[in-house]
N, C-alpha and C positions, 0 to 999 in steps of 0.2 A: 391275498385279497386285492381286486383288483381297486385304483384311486384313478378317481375322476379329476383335473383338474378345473373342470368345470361341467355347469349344469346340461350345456349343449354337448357337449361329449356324451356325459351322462343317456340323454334323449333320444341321443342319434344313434347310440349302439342298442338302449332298450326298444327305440322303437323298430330297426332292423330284427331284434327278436320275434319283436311283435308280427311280425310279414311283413313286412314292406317290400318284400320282391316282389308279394303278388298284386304291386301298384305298377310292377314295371312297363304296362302295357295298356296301361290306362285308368283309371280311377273312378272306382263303380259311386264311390262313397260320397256325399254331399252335393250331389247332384242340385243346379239352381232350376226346381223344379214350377216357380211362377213362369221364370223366364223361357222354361224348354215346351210349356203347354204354350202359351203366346207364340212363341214361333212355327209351333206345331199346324196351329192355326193360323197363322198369315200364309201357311205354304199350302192349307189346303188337308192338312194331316191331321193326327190325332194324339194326344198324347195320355194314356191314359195309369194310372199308380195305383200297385197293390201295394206300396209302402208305408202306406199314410193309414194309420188309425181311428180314420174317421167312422166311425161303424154306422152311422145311423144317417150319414150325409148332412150334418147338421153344418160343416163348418161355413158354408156360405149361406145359410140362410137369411131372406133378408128380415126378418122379426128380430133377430139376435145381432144383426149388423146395423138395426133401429135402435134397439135397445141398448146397445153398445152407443152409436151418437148421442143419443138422450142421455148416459150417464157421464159423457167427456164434458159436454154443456153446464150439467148442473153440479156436479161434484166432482171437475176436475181429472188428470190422468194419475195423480201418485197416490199410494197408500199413508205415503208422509210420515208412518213410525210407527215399533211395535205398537201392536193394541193393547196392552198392558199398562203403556206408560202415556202413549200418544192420544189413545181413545180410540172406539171404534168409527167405520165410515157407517153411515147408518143402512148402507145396505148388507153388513155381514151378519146378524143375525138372524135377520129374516130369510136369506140364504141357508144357513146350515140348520135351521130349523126344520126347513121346505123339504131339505135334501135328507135329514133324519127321519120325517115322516113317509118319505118314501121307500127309505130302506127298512121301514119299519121300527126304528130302534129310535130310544130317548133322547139323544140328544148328539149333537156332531158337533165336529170342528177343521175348518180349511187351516191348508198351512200355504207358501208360495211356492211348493215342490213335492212333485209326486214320489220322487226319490227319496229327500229328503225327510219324509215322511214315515217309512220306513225308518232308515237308519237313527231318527232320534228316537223315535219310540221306545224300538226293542234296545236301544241302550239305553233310555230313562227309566222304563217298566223292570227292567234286571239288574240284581247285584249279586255280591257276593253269595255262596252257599246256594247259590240259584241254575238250573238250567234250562237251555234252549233247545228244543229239539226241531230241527229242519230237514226239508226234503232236499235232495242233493242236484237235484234243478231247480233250487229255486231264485229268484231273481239278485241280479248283484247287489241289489237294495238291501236287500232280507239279509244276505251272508255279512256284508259290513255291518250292519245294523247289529249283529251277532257278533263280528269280532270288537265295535267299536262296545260291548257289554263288557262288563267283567265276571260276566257268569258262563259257563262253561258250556261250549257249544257242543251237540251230538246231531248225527245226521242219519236219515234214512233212506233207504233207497225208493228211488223217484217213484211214489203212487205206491208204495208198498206196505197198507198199513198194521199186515201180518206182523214186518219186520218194528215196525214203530211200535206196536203193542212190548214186542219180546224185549226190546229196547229199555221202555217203560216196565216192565216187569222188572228186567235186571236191574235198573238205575234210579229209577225214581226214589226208593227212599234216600237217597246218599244226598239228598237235596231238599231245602225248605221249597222253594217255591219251582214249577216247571211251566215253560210256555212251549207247547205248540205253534208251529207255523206253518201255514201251508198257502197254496196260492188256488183258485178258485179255476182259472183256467188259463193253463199253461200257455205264458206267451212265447215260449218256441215250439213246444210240440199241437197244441189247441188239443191236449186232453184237458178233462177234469177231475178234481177232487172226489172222492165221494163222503162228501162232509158227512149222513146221518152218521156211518162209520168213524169219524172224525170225531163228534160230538161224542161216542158213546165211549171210546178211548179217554177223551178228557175226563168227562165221567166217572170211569173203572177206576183214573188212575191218581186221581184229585188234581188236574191241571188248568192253566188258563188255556187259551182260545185264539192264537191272532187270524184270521182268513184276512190274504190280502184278494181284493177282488176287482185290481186295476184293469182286468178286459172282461172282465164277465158282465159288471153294473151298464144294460141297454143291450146285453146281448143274451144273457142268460133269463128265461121266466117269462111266463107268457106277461107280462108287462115290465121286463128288463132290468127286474128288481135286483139280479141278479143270484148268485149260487143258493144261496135258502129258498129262495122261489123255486130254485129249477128242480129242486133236492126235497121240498116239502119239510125243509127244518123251519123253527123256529127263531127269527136274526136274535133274540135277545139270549139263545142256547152261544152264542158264540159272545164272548169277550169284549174283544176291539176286529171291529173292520176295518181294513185301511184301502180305499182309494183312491183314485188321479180323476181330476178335471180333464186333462186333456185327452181323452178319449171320446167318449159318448156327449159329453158335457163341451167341446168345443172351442177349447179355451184353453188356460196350464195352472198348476199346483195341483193339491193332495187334497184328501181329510180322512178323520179319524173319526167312526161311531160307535155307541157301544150306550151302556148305561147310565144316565144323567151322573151319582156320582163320582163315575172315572172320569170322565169328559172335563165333568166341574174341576177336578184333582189336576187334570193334564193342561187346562186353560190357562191356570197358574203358574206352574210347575215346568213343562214340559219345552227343555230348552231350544229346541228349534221354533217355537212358537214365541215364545217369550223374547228369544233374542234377534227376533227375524220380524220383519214387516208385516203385515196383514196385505190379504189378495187387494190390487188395487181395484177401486171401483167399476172399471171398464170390464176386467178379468171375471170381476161378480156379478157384472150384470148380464156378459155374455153366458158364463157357468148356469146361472139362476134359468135365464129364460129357455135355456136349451132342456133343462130338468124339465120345465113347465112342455116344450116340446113335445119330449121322452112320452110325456103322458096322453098329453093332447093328439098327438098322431104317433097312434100306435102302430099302425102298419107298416110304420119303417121296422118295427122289431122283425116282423112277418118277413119281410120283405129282405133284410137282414138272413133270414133263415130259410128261407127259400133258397136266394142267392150264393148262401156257403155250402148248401144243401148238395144244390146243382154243380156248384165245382166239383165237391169232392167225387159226387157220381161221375162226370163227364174224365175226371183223374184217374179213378180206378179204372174204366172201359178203358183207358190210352194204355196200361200197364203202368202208369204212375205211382210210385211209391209215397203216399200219406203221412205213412207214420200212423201214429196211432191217435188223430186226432177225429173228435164228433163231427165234424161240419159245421161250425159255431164262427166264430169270426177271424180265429187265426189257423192257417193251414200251411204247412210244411210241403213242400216237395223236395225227395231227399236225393242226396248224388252221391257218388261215388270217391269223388276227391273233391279237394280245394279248387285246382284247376277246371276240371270241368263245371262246376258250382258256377264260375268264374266267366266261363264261354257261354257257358246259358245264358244269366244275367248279362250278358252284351248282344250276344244274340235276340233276347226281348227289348231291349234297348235300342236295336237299331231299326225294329219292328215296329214302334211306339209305346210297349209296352214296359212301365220302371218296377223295376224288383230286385233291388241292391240283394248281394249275396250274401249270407251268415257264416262266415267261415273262422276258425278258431276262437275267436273272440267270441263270447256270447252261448256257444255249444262247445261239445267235445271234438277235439282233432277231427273222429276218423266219421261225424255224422255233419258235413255239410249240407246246406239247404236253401232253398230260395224260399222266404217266407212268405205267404200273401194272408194280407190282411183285405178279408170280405167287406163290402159297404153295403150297403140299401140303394146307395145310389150308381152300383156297377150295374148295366146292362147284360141279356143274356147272349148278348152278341158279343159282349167284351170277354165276356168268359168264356166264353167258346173261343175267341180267335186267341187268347193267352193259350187255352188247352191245348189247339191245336198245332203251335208253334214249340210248345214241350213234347208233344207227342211228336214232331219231328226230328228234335232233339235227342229225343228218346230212341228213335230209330235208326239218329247216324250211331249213335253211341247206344247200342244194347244193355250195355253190362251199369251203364249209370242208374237208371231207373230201373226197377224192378218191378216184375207183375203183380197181380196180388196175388195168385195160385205161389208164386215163386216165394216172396213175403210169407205167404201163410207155411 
């Protein structure tokens, strides 16, 4: 067994595992992407990112960048201490109340991380004699949050809820209590769940419910409700919902909805909440007013869906390879190797176009991808000239992208 004699040894050889060859030729990753759109524009150029998960164009708006000043002015920038112990700022209830009635369910609760959200949960909600059952794409949040449980994880293969039932057949009695988890809409592939399926599973087999629904809430549901809208279930058939602010909402942290008394149970109880800050006021007034947005103009949702609509049409004509995503707001285009994954994202990059590459980390080895996250606020001239700079791509390199006759 190998000894480290220190933490940097340690790092340098985990993170050489990790690839770091494939940095050797330039660094797709952390791109300073204010500063690269400002010079884009001083030169005359354009800089434009399918990276960024803004789905509904909210992050600069200026009602939410008023409302953001107005809450620096009168209640200050910090949270100042759990709300447990500290007290609340007086704009957090009125927030997650706002945000419960939209999703339709009794009652919510923010935390300061959409990650974090996840993984205290499903390790507060699970103990012993207990299991978890997850889908084997699902987000690194979900999987830690499962091994940080002490209840015993089982996995199903990705959307497959034939295999989740026979699972559940075999296993569930060997267990008091069992949670489902699945995610609403896949933030690498941009498929979805088919929750009615979901729900009646739970149902059959006496289990809880978690739906994480981090990119569906403003993309999903003819008013962005997200996966119970888009799916015609009822949010109160599901458990706990768990979502991010920093999506739709324009801002950063999580919450958690579900039934007034879990919510009541986890306000208390629930140790990333308890032991962690409350959202600062700036964070809640941008989150709040961008919800009030969501509603108010709706045809960003439209617009949204038109927009991811037309790429993936304009994708498939090039011989672009999809994957198996709806058109919703995260779309895959998939390659061949890590390297060419790699030449493409520089290739849009040097074109104006930012779309870091997904390569080992985050997917499987042999499915890299350039992920593009849809806006409301992309042009269809933006999406055309991305398409057609893949579709050139596609033509030096044949064998990376594939048709869909070829696919099918």
């Amino acid at each position: 067994m190998s000894k480290f004699h220190s933490l940097a040894d340690f790092a340098t050889k985990r993170f050489r595992l990790a690839g770091k060859a494939y940095l050797e030729n330039g660094d797709p990753f952390f791109a300073p992407i204010d500063r690269l759109r400002q010079e884009a524009e001083e030169r005359g150029d354009y800089f434009v990112s399918f990276a960024n998960y803004d789905y509904l164009g909210l992050s600069n708006h200026p009602t939410i960048k008023a409302a953001c000043a107005e809450a620096l002015e009168t209640t200050g920038v910090g949270a100042l201490a759990s709300r447990l112990v500290g007290g609340e700022r007086s704009v957090h209830h009125g927030f997650e109340q706002a945000l419960a009635d939209f999703l339709g369910t009794e009652d919510a609760l923010t935390l300061v991380s959409g990650y974090l959200t996840n993984v205290t949960t499903i390790a507060h909600i699970m103990g012993t004699r207990d299991a978890i059952f997850i889908d084997e794409l699902s987000h690194n949040s979900i999987v830690s949050g499962a091994k940080s449980a002490v209840a015993e994880t089982i996995i199903f293969r990705h959307n497959d809820l034939a295999h989740l039932d026979q699972l559940l057949t075999e296993k569930r009695g060997q267990f008091r209590n069992a949670l489902i988890i699945a995610e609403s809409l896949y933030s690498m592939d941009g498929d979805v769940v088919d929750l009615p399926m979901l729900v009646a599973l739970k149902k059959k087999h006496d289990c809880w419910l978690l739906v994480d629904e981090a990119h569906s809430v403003g993309v999903l549901g003819e008013h962005g409700r997200g996966i119970c809208e888009f799916s015609g279930v009822d949010p109160n058939e599901v458990d706990l919902i768990i979502g991010t602010l920093s999506k739709t909402f324009a801002s950063c942290g999580g919450f958690i909805a579900g039934k007034k008394p879990v919510i009541e149970w986890l306000r208390y109880t629930l140790p990333g909440f308890v032991y962690s800050v409350g959202l600062s006021p700036v964070i809640t007034a941008a989150a709040h007013t961008a919800l009030q947005l969501v509603q108010n103009e709706s045809w960003r949702i439209e617009r949204l869906r038109r927009n991811a609509e037309f790429f993936v049409e304009l994708a498939r004509e090039a011989g672009l390879d999809t994957g198996p995503a709806i058109g919703r707001g995260v779309i895959p285009v998939m390659f061949r190797d890590s390297h060419e994954t790699l030449a493409a994202s520089a290739y849009l990059m040097e074109n104006g176009f930012y779309v870091p590459p997904i390569i080992q980390i985050g997917v499987p080895k042999d499915q890299p991808r350039l992920r593009f996250f849809l806006s409301a606020s992309h042009s269809e001239a933006e999406i055309r000239g991305v398409i057609n700079l893949l579709s050139q791509i596609a033509q030096a390199c044949p064998a990376t992208a594939h048709s869909i006759n070829a696919a099918e």
